[in-house]
C-alpha positions in Angstrom: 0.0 0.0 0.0 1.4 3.6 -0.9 1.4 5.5 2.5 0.7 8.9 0.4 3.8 10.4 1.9 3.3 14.6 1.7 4.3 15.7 -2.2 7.4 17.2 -3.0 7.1 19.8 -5.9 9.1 18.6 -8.6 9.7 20.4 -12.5 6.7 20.2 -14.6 6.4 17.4 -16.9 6.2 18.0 -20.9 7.1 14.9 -22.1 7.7 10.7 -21.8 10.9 11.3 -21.6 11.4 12.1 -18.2 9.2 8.9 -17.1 11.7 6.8 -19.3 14.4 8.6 -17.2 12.7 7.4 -14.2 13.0 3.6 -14.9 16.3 4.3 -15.9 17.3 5.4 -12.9 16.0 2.6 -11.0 18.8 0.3 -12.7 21.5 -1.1 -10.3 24.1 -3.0 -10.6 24.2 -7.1 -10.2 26.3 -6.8 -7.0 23.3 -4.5 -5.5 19.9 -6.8 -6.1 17.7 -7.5 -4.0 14.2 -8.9 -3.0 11.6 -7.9 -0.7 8.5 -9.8 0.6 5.2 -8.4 0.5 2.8 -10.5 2.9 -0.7 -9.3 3.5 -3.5 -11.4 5.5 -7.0 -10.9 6.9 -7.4 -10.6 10.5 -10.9 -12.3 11.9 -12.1 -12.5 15.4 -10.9 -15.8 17.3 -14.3 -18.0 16.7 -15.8 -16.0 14.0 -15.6 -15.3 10.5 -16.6 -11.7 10.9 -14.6 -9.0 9.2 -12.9 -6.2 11.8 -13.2 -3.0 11.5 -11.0 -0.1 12.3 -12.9 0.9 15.0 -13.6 -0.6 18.5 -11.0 -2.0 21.5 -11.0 -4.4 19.8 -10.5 -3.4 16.3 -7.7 -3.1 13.6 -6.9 0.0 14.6 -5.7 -1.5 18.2 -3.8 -4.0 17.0 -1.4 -1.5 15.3 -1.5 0.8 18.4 -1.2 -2.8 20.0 2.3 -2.8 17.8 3.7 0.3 17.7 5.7 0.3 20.7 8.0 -2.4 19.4 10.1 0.1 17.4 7.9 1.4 15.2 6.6 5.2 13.9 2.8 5.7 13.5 1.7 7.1 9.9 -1.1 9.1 10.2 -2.0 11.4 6.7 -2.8 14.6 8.8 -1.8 15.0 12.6 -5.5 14.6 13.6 -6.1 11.5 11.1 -6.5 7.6 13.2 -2.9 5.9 12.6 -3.1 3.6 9.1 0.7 2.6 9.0 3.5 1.8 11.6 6.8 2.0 9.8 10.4 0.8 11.1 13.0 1.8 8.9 12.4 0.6 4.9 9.5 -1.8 6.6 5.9 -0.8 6.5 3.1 -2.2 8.7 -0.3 -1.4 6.6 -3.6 -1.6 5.7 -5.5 -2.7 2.5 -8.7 -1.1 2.1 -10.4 -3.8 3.9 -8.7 -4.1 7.1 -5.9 -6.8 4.9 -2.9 -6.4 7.2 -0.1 -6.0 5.1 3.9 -6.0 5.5 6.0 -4.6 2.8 9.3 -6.1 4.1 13.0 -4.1 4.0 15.2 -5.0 0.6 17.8 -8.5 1.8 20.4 -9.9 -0.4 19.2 -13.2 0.7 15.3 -14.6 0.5 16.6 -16.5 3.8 16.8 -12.9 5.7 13.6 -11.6 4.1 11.6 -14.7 5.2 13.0 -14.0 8.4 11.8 -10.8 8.6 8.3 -11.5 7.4 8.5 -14.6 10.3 9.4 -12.0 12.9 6.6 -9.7 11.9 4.1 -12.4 12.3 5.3 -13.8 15.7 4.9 -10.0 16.8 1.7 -9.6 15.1 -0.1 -13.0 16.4 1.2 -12.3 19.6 -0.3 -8.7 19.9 -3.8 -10.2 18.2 -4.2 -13.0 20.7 -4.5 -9.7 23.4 -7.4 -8.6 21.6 -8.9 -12.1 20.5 -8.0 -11.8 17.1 -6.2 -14.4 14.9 -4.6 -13.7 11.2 -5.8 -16.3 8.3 -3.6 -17.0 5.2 -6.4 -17.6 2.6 -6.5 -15.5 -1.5 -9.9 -14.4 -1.0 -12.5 -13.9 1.7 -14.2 -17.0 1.5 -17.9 -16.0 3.2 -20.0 -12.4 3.1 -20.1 -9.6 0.6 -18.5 -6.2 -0.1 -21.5 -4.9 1.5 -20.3 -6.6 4.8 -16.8 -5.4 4.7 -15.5 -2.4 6.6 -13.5 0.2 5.1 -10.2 1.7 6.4 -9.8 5.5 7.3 -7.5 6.7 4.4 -8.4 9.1 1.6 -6.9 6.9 -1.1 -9.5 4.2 -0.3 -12.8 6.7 -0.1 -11.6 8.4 -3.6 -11.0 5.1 -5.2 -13.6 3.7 -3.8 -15.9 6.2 -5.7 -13.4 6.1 -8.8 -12.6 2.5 -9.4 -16.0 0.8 -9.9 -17.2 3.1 -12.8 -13.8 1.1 -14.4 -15.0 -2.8 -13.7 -17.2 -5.0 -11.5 -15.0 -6.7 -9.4 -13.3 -3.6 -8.6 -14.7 -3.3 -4.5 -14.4 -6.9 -4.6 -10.1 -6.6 -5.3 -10.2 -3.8 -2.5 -12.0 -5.7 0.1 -11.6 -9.0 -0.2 -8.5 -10.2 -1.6 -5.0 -11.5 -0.1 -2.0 -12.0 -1.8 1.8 -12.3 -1.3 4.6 -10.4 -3.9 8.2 -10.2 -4.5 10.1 -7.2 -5.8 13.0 -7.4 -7.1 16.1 -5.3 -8.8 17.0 -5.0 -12.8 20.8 -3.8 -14.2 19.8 -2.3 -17.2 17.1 -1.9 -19.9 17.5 -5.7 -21.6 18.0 -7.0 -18.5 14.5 -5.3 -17.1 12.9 -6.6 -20.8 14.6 -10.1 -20.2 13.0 -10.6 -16.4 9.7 -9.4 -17.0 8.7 -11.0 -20.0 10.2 -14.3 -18.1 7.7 -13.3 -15.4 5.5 -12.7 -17.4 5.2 -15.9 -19.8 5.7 -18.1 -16.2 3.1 -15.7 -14.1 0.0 -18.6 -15.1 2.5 -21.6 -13.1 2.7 -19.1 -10.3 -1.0 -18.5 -10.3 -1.6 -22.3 -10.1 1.1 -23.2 -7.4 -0.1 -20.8 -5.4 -3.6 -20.9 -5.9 -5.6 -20.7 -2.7 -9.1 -18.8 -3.0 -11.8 -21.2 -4.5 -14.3 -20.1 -2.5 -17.1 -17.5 -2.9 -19.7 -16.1 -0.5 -19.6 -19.9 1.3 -19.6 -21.6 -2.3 -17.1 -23.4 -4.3 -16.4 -20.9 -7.3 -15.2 -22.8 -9.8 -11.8 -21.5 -9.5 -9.2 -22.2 -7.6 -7.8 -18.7 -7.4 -10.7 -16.5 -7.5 -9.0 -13.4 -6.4 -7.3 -14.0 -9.9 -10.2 -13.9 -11.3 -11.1 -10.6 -9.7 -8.6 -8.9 -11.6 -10.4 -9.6 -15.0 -13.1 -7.3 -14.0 -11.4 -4.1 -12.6 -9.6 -2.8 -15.5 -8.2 -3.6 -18.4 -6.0 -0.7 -18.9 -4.4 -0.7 -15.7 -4.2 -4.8 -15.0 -3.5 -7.8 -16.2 -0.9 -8.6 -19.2 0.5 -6.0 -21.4 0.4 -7.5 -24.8 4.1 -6.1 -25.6 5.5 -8.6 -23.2 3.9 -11.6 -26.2 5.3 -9.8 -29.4 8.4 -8.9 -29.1 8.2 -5.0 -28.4 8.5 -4.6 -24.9 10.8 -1.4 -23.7 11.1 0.9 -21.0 8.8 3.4 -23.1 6.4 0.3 -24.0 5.7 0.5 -20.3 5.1 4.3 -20.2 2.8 4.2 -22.8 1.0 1.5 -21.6 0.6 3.4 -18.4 0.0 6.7 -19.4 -3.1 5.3 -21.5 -4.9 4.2 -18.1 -7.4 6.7 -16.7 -6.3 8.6 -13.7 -8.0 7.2 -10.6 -7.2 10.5 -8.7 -4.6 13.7 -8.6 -3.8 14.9 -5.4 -3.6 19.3 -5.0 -3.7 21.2 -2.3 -3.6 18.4 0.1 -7.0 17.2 -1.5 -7.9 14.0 -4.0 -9.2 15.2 -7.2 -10.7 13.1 -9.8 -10.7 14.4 -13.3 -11.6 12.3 -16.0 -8.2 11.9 -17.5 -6.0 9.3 -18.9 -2.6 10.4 -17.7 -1.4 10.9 -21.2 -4.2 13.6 -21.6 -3.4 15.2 -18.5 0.5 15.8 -20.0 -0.7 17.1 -22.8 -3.6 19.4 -21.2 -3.3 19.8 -17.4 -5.2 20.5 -15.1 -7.0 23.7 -13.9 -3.7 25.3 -15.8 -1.1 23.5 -14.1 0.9 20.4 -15.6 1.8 17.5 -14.1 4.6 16.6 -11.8 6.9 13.6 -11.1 4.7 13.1 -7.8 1.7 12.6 -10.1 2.8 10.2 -11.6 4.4 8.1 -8.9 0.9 8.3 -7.5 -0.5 7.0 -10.7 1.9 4.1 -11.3 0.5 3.4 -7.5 -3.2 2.8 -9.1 -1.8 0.1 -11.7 -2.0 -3.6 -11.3 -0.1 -5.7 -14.2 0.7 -9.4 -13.2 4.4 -7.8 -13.8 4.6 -4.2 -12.2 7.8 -1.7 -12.6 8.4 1.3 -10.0 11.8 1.5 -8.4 11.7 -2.1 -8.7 9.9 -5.3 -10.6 6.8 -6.4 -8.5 5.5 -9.8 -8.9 1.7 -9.8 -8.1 0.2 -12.9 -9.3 0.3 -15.3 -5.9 -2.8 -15.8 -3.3 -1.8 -14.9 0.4 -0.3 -18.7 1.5 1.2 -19.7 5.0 4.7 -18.0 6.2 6.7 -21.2 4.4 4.7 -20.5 1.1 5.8 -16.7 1.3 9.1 -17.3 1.5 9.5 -19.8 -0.9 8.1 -17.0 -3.8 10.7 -15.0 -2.9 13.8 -17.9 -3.0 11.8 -18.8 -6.1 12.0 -15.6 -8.0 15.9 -15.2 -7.1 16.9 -18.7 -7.9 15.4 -18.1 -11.8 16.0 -14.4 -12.3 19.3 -13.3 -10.3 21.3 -16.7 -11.7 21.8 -15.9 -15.8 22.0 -19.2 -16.7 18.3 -20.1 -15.1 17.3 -17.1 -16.3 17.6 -18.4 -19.4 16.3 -22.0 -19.1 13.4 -20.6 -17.7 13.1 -18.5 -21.1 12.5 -22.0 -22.8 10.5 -24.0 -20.4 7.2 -23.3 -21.7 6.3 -22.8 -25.6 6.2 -19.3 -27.3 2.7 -18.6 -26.8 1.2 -15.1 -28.2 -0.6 -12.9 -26.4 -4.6 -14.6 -26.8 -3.3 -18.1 -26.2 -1.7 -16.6 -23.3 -5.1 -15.3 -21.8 -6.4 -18.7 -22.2 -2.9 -20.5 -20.4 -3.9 -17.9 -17.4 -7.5 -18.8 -17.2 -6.7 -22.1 -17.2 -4.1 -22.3 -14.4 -6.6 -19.7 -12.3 -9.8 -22.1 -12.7 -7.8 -25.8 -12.7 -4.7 -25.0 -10.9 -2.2 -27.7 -11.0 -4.8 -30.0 -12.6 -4.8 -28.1 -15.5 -3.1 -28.7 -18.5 -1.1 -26.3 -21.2 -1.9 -28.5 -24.4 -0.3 -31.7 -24.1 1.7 -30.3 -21.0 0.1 -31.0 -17.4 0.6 -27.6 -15.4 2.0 -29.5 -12.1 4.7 -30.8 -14.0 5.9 -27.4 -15.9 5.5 -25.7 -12.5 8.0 -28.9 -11.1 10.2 -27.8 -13.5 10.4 -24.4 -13.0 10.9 -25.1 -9.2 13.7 -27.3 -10.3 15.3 -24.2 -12.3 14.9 -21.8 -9.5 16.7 -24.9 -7.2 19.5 -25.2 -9.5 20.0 -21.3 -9.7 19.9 -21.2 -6.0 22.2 -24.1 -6.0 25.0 -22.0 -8.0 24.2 -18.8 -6.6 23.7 -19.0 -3.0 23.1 -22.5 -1.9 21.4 -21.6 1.3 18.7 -20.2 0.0 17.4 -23.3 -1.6 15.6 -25.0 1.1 12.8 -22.4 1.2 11.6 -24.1 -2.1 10.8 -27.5 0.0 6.7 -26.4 0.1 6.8 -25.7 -3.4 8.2 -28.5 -4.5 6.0 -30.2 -2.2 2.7 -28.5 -4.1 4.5 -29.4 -6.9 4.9 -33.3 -7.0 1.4 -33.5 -5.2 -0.4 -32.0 -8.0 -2.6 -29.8 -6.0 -3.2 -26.6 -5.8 -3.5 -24.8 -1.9 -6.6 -24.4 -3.2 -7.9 -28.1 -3.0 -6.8 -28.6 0.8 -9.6 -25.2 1.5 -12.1 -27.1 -0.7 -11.7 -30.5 1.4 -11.5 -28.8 4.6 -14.9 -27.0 3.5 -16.5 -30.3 2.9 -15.7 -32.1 6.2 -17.1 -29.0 7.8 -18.4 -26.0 6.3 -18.7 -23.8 9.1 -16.7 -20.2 8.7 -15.3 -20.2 11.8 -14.2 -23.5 11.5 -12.5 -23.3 8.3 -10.6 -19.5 9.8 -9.1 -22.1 12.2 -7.8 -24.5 9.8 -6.1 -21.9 7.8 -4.8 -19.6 10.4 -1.4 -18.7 10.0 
């Protein structure tokens, strides 16, 4: 979650070029790279499958005031505003618009230390919920009540885009309330090397959609998906999520991505310490401004902020495409995503593991892996098997590059060779018993 830190006035943009600048500045060198672990989770009252709100003793709200004393600063957007962040050096404690507690983990060399990290943050975190009778469940998507059920968090970001977002898909309330999910970022040299790991991230995303699958359940029904917070993403829009179709043909740059994203309608400018919405893509905004004035480098780190591509690029290359798991699942996306892109040579196996698909027989390799998981099959190709293999290039790339790391892939290997998605253990749990409460037990982390 951005933390809508206070705007800095920057030059006026006039151009793409500056935004290309941007990415290009975000290029370090081999030596420097590093991951970071994104891990968010919904928090339910012990015995109940009730969403919390913010508010109450017992609320989301205390369990971060519940946390703050162990060395952390209290974000609030105005000095007056309810506390929505606790940050501790590079590490953020925060909230999704539906009370999803979230940690966006400090940049490690290692995916040993940043699973350490994220286990450190949950011992605290469990520890500080059991005070106030809360527990934290590691599950994709809510699986009972509605976005009419959900509470909302006190941050202006949320209240604009919840007005904003809906008018731009269906689903779009349901992505802000009710889905869990866990990411990696990670660290590019230069411009071929950015091209090289995103469109391998890219062509794999559907394996990691199916290993990690773990959301089949819908208002207190089997969906018929076994990631339906994947499914979400179809229907909240297509210019700001999903796949870019440069990544499939060949023509994927630096200013591919800029113009992909200055196409996408801006869900909000901030001025004068107040959300606007005009109805803007950003590219019209460059050329037109807005009540006179032109665009900043702040606006448009706010508006990369709003989009949601399987493959994302800031300051760094986000990963976004698996369900919220247990703490072992977690770190083993992040050993698995520097075993195949930081080691060159299974960087480039992974290249050929799967066939050149274009950009429409992509879609369908995605919808496939997010309705079948692991069961599913890629032509002749069954999806558990490819997603073996892929393991097994991450393993060897650990194996050269830092051999340490490579017994954080044990649960995916595990998911792997079973040929099951997360997904199925929720359904079979759900059939022995399928009582909420119940089911929040079984898949508390």
């Amino acid at each position: 979650m951005s933390l809508d830190l206070k705007r800095v006035a920057s030059e006026p943009l006039t151009s793409s070029a500056p935004l290309v600048e941007e990415l290009r500045k975000a290029q370090k060198p081999r030596a420097e790279h590093r991951l970071g672990l994104e891990h968010e989770k919904f928090i339910y009252p012990v015995g109940s499958a009730q969403p919390v709100p913010y508010e109450g003793p017992n609320g989301v709200g205390a369990l971060l005031e519940k946390l703050a004393p162990g060395g952390y600063e209290p974000f609030r957007e105005t000095p007056q505003s309810p506390v929505i962040a606790l940050q501790k050096g590079i590490a953020a404690i925060s909230l999704e618009p539906g009370g999803q507690f979230e940690l966006s983990g400090s940049p490690f060399f290692t995916a040993r230390e940043a699973h350490e990290e994220n286990l450190a943050h949950l011992r605290e975190t469990k520890a500080a919920a059991k005070e106030l009778g809360l527990r934290l469940v590691g599950l994709g998507y809510r699986p009972v009540g509605t976005t009419g059920d959900m509470p909302w968090m006190p941050k202006t970001r949320y209240q604009v885009m919840r007005r904003t977002l809906p008018k731009r898909g269906r689903l779009a309330l349901n992505m802000m309330l009710m889905t869990s999910t866990g990411q990696v970022s990670l660290d590019w040299s230069d411009e071929a090397d950015c091209v090289k790991k995103t469109v391998t991230v890219a062509r794999l995303s559907p394996l990691l959609v199916a290993l990690y699958a773990n959301s089949p359940l819908v208002e207190g029904k089997p969906s018929g998906y076994m990631t339906f917070r994947s499914r979400v993403w179809e229907e909240v829009d297509p210019t700001r999520c999903g796949y870019l179709p440069s990544w499939f043909d060949g023509s994927f740059s630096y200013q591919a991505y800029v113009d992909w994203a200055l196409d996408a309608p801006l869900l909000f400018l901030r001025r004068n310490g107040e959300y606007r919405h005009p109805e803007l893509t950003f590219r019209q905004l460059l050329k037109e401004g807005y009540e006179g004035r032109p665009p900043d480098m702040g606006d448009w780190t706010d508006h990369l902020s709003t989009l949601f591509p399987e493959v994302r690029l800031k300051k760094v290359l986000e990963v976004r495409g698996a369900d919220c798991g247990s703490a072992a699942m977690t770190g083993a996306l992040g050993a698995l995503w520097r075993g195949i892109l930081y080691d060159p040579q299974a960087l480039d196996e992974a290249q050929l593991l799967l066939p050149r698909l274009n950009f429409t027989e992509h879609l369908s390799f995605h919808d496939t892996a997010r309705r079948e998981g692991l069961a599913g099959k890629l032509g002749a190709h069954e999806l558990h098997r490819l997603a073996g293999e892929m393991v097994a290039i991450a393993k060897r790339g650990l194996l050269r590059l830092d051999p340490l790391d490579a017994p954080l892939l044990a649960p995916l290997e595990a998911v792997a060779a079973s040929g099951r998605s997360p997904a199925q253990a929720v359904l079979d749990a759900w059939a022995e018993d399928p009582r909420p409460e119940v089911l929040m037990t079984r898949f508390e982390l």
